[in-house]
TITOR-559113 format. One record per residue (C-alpha): x, y, z; residue number from 1. Coordinates in nm, 4 decimals. Example, Ala and Ser with C-alpha at 12.3 -4.5 7.8 and 13.67 -1.06 7.14 Angstrom:
<sites>
SITE         x         y         z    i
SITE    1.2300   -0.4500    0.7800    1
SITE    1.3670   -0.1060    0.7140    2
</sites>
This chain:
<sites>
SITE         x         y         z    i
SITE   14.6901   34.7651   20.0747    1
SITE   14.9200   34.5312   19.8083    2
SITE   15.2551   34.5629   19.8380    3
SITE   15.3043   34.3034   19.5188    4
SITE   15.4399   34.3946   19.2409    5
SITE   15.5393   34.0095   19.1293    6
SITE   15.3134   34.0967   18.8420    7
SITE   15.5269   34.3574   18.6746    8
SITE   15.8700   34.2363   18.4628    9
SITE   16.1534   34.2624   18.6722   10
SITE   16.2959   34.5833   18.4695   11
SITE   15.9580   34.7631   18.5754   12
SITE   16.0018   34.6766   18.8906   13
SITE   16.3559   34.7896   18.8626   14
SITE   16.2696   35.0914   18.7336   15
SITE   15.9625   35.1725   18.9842   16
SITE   16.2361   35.1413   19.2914   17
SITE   16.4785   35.3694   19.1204   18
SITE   16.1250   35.6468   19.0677   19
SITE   16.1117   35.5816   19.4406   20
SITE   16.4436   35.6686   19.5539   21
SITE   16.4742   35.9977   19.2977   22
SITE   16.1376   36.1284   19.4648   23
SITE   16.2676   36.0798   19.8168   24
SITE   16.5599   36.2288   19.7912   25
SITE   16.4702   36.4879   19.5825   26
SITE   16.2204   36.5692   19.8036   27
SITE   16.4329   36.5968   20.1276   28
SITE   16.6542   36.8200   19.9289   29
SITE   16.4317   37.0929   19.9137   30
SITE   16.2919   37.0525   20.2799   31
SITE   16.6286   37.0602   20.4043   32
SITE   16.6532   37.4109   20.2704   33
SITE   16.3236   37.4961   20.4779   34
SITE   16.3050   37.6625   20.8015   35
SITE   15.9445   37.6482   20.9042   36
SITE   15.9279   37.3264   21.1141   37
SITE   15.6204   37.2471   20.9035   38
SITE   15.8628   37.2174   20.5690   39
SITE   16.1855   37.0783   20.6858   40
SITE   15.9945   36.8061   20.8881   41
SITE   15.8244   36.7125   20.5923   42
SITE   15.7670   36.3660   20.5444   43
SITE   15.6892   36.1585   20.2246   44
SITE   15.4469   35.9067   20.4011   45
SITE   15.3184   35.6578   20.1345   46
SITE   15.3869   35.6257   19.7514   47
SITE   15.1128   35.4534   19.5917   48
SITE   15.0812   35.3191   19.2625   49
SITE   14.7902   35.2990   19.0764   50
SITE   14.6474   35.2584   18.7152   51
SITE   14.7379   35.0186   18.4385   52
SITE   15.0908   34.9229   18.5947   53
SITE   14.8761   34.8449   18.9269   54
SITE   14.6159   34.6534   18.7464   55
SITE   14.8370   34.4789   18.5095   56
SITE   14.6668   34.5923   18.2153   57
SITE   14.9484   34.8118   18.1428   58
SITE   15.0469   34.9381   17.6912   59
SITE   15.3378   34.9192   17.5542   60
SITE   15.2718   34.9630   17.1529   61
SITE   15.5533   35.0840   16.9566   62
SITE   15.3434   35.0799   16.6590   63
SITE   15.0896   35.2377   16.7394   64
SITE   15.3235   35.4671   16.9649   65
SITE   15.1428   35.4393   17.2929   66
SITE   15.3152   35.3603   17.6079   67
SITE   15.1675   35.3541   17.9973   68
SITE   15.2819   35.5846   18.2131   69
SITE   15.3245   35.4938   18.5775   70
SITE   15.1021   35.7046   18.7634   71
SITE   15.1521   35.7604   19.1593   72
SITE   15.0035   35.9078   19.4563   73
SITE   15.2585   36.0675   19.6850   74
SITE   15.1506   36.0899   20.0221   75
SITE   15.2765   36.3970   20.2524   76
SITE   15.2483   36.4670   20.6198   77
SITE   15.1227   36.8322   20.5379   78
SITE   14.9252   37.0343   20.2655   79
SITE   15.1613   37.2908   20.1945   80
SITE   15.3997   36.9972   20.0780   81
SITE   15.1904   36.8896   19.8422   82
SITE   15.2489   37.2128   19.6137   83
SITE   15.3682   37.0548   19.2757   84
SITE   15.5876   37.3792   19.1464   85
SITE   15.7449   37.4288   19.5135   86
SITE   15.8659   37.1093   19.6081   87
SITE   15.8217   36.8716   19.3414   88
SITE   15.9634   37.0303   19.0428   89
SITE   16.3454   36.8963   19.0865   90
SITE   16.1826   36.5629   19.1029   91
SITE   16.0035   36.5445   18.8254   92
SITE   16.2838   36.7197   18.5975   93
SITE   16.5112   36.4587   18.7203   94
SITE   16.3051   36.2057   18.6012   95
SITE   16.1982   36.3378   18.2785   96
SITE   16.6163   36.3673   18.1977   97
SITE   16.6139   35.9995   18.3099   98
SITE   16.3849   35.9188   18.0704   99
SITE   16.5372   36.0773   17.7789  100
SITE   16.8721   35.9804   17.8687  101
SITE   16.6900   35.6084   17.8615  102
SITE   16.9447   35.4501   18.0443  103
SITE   16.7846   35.3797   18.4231  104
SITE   16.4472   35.4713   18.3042  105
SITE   16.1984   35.4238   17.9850  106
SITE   15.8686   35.4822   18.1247  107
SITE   15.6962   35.8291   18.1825  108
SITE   15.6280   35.9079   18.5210  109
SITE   15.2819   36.1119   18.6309  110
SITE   15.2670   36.1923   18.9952  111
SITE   15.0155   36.3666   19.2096  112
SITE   15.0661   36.4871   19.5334  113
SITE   14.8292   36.5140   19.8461  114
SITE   14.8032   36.5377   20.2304  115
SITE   14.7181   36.2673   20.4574  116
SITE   14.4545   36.4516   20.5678  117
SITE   14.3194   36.5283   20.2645  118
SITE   14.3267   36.1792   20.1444  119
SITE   14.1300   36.0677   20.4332  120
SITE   13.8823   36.3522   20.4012  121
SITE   13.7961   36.1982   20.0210  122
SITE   13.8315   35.8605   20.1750  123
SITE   13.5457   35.9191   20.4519  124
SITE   13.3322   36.1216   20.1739  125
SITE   13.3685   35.7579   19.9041  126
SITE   13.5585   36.0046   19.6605  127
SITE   13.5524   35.7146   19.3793  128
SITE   13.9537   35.8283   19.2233  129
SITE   14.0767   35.7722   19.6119  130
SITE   13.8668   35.4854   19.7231  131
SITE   13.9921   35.3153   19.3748  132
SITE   14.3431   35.3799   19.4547  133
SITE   14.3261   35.2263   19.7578  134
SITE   14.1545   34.8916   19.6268  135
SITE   14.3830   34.8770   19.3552  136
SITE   14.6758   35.0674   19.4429  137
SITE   14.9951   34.9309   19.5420  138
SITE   15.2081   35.0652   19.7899  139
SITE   15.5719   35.1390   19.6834  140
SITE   15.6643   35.3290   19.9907  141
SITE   15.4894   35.3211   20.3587  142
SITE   15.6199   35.4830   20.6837  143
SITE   15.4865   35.3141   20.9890  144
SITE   15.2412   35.4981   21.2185  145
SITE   15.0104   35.7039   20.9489  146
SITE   14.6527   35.4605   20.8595  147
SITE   14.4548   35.5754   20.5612  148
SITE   14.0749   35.5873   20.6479  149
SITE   13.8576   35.3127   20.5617  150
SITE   13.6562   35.4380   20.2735  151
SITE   13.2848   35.5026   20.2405  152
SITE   13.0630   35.4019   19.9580  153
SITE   12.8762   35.7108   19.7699  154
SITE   12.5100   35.7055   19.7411  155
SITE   12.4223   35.7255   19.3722  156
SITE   12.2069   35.9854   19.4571  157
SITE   12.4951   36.1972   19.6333  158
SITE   12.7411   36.1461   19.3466  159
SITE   12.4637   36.2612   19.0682  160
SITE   12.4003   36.5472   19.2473  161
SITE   12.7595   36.6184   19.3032  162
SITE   12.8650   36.5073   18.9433  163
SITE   12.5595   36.7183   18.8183  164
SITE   12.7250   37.0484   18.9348  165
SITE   13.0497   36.9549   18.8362  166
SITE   12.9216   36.9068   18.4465  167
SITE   12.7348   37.2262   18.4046  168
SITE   13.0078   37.4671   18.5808  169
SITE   13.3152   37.3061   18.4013  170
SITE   13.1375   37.3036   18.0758  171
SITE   12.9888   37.5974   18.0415  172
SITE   13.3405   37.7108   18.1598  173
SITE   13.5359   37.5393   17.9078  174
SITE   13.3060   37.6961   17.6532  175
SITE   13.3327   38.0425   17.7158  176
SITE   13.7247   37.9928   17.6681  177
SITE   13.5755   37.8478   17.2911  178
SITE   13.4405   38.1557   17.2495  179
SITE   13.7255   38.3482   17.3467  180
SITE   13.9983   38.1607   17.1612  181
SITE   13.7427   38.2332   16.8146  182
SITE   13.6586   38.6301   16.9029  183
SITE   14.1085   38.5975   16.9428  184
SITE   14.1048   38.4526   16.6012  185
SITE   13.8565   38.6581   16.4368  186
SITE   14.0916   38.9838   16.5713  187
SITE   14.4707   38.8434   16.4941  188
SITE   14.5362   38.7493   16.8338  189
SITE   14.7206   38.4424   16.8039  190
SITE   14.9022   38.4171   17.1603  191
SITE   14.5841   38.4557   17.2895  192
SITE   14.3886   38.2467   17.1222  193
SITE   14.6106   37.9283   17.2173  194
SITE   14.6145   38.0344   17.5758  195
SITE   14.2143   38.0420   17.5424  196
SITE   14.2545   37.7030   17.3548  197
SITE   14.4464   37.5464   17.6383  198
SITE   14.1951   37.6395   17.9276  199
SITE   13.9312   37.5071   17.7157  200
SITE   14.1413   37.1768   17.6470  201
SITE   14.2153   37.1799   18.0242  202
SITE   13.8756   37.2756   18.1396  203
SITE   13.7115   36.9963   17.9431  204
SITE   13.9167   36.7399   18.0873  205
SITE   13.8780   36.8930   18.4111  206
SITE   13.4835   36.8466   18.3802  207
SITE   13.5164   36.4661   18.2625  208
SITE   13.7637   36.3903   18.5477  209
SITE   13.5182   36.5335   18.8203  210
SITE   13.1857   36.3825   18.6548  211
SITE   13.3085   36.0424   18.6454  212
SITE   13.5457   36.0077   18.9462  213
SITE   13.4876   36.3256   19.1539  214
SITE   13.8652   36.4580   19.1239  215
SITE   14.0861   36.5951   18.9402  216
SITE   14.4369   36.7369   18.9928  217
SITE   14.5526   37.0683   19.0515  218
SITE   14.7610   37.0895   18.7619  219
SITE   14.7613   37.3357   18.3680  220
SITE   14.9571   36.9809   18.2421  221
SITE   14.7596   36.8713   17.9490  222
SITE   15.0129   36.5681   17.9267  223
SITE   14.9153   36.4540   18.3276  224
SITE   14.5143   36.5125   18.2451  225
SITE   14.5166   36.3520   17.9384  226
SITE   14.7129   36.0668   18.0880  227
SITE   14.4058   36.0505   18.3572  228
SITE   14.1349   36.1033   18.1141  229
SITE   14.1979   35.8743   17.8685  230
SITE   14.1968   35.5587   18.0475  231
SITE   13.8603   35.6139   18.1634  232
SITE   13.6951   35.6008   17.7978  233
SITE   13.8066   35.4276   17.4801  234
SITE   13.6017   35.7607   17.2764  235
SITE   13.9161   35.9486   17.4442  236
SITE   14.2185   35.7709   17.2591  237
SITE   14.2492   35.9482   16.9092  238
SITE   14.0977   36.3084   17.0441  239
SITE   14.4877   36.4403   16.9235  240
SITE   14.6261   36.2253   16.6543  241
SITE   15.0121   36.2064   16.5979  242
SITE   15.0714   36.0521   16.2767  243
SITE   15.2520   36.4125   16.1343  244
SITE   15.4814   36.6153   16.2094  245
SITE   15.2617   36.8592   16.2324  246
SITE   14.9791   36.6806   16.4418  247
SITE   15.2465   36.5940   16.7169  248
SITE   15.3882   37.0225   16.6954  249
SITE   15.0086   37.1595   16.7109  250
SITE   14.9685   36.9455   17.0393  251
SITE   15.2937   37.0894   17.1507  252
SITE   15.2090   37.4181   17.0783  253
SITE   14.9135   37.3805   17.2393  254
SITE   15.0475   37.2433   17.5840  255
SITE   15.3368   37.4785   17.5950  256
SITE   15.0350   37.7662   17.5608  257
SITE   14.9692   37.7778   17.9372  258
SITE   15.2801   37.9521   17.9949  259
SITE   15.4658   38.0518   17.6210  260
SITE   15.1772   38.2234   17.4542  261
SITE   15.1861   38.4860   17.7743  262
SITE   15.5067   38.4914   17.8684  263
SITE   15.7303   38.4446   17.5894  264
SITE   15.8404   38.6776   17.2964  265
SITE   15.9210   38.3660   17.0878  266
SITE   15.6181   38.1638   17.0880  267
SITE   15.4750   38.1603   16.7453  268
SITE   15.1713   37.9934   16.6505  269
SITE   15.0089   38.0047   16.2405  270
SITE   14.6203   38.0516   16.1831  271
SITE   14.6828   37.6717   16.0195  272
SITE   14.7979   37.5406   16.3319  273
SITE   14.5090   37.6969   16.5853  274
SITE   14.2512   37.5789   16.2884  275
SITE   14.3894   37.2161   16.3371  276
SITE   14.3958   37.2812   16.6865  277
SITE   14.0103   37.4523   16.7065  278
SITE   13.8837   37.1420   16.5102  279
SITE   14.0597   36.8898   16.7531  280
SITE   13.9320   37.0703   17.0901  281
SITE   13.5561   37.0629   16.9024  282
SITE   13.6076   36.6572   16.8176  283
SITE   13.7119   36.6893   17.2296  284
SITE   13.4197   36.8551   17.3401  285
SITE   13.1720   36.6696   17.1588  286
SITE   13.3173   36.3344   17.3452  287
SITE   13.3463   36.4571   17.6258  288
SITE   12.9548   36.5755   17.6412  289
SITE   12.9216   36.2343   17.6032  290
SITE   13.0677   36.0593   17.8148  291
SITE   12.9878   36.2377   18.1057  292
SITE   12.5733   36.2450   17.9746  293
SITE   12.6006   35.8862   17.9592  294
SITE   12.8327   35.8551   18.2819  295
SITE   12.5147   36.1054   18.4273  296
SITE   12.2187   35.9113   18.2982  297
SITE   12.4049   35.5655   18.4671  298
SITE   12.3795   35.7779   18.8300  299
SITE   12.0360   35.8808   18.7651  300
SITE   11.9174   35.4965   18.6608  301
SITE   12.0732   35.4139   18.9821  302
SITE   11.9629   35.6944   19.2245  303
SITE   11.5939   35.5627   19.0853  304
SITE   11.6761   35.2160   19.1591  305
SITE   11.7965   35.2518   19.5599  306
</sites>
C-alpha cells in the first residue's frame, strides 16, 4: 500500500499524525481496563486513509461551507474491538473537542472500524469499498506481521445480483419508515415521527452505500453516512441545504432523532420543522432511486457484455 502523504500540506499532515496518536492511545486506554485476553491484547493493526485526502482531490470551501473530512479505516486484531460505542467512543469525543477547540485540529474526522479478518473476507469476495481502499488508501499506521489479502475482482454479474437485493430490501425498508413518520404526523406524534424520519434518512443511505459499493457501516450517524454517500454522486450534495438557521437546526433535529426523540423529555420538534424535514427526505429518496437504477442498469449492460 502508499505510505505517501507528500501530497497533503504539511499542517494536514501534521494534523493526520496527531488523529493517529489520539486513536492509539485512546484505544489502549480502554483495553487496559479489559480482562478477557481477547480485549486487553487488543491491537490497532493498520490505520488507513482513504477518500478525498487519499486521492488528493480533497474541499476546503469556506464559501460555500464545505470542508473534507478525513475518513479512516482502523484495523483491529479482533471483531469484538471493532464495536464503535464500546471502545471507540473516548476517541472520537476527544477528537471532536479538538476540533472545536481548533487549536491541534481543524478537520472532521470519520472513522470506521473492522477486523482483520473481516477485511480480508471482503477482500477475497472483490467487496468494491475495501478493494478501493486498498488501491487508494494510504497507510498511516502498520504493525509488522498482519498481510491484507490480495483482492478479487467481482463479476458484474455477481455484484448485480448482489446489488439487486440490496436495492429492493433497503428501499422498500426505508419506505415503510415514510409511511410511518406520515401515519405519526397525521396522529400528533412528533417524537415519533422524527425517529421514523431518521431510519428512513438512514435507511436510504444505507441502500445507496450497498448498491454502489457493497458496504456500508454499522453506524445510526447520519453525519458519517452522509459523509460516505455524498462523494459517490454529485445529485447527493444539496439533498439538506444550510443556508438558514433553520435549514442547519431541522438537520440537527433530525440527526439527534436516533436517540433524543426516544429517550429524552426535552426534545422538541414543530409540525414546520418535520414538514421541511418530510420534503427534504422525499427530494432524498427520489435521488437516491436514481442513482442506484442507473448504478443497476451499468451492472446489467455489463453482466450482458462478459
Amino acid at each position: 500500500m502508499k505510505t505517501d502523504l507528500q501530497h497533503l500540506p504539511g499542517g494536514k499532515r501534521r494534523e493526520l499524525a496527531h488523529v493517529v496518536e489520539v486513536l492509539l492511545e485512546e484505544f489502549q486506554k480502554v483495553v487496559a481496563t479489559r480482562k478477557a485476553d481477547r480485549l486487553k491484547n487488543g491491537q490497532v493493526l493498520k490505520i488507513i486513509l482513504f477518500g478525498s485526502y487519499a486521492r488528493g482531490d480533497w474541499v476546503e470551501d469556506p464559501i460555500g461551507r464545505y470542508f473534507s473530512d478525513y475518513d479512516l479505516l482502523i484495523v483491529v486484531n479482533h471483531e469484538d474491538l471493532a464495536e464503535v460505542g464500546e471502545f471507540w467512543d473516548t476517541a472520537e469525543q476527544r477528537l471532536l473537542k479538538e476540533l472545536s477547540a481548533g487549536q491541534v485540529l481543524r478537520t472532521p474526522v470519520n472513522f470506521i472500524v473492522h477486523s482483520l479478518a473481516d477485511v480480508n473476507h471482503q477482500l477475497e469476495r472483490g467487496r468494491y469499498f475495501f478493494v478501493d481502499i486498498i488501491r487508494d488508501g494510504i497507510l498511516l499506521h502498520d504493525t509488522p506481521g498482519h498481510p491484507l489479502a490480495s483482492p478479487i475482482e467481482l463479476s458484474p454479474a455477481t455484484a448485480l445480483e448482489e446489488a439487486q437485493g440490496f436495492f429492493e430490501d433497503w428501499m422498500e425498508s426505508a419506505d415503510e419508515f415514510v409511511e410511518l413518520a406520515k401515519f405519526s404526523v397525521k396522529r400528533g406524534f412528533a417524537k415519533k415521527a422524527a425517529f421514523n424520519l431518521h431510519q428512513a434518512t438512514e435507511h436510504f443511505y444505507n441502500c445507496l452505500l450497498l448498491v454502489l459499493t457493497l458496504y456500508t457501516p454499522k453506524s445510526h450517524n447520519l453525519v458519517r453516512l452522509r459523509s460516505l454517500a455524498e462523494p459517490l454522486d454529485p445529485r447527493l450534495a444539496n439533498i439538506w441545504p444550510t443556508d438558514t438557521k433553520f435549514e442547519k437546526r431541522c438537520f440537527e433535529l433530525l440527526r439527534a432523532a436516533y436517540v433524543k426523540a426516544r429517550y429524552s423529555r426535552h426534545y422538541k420538534i414543530t409540525a414546520e420543522e418535520l414538514a421541511w424535514l418530510g420534503t427534504r427526505v422525499a427530494v432524498l429518496r427520489e435521488n437516491v432511486d436514481a442513482i442506484c437504477k442507473d448504478r443497476l442498469a451499468d451492472l446489467a449492460r455489463r453482466a450482458a457484455a462478459e
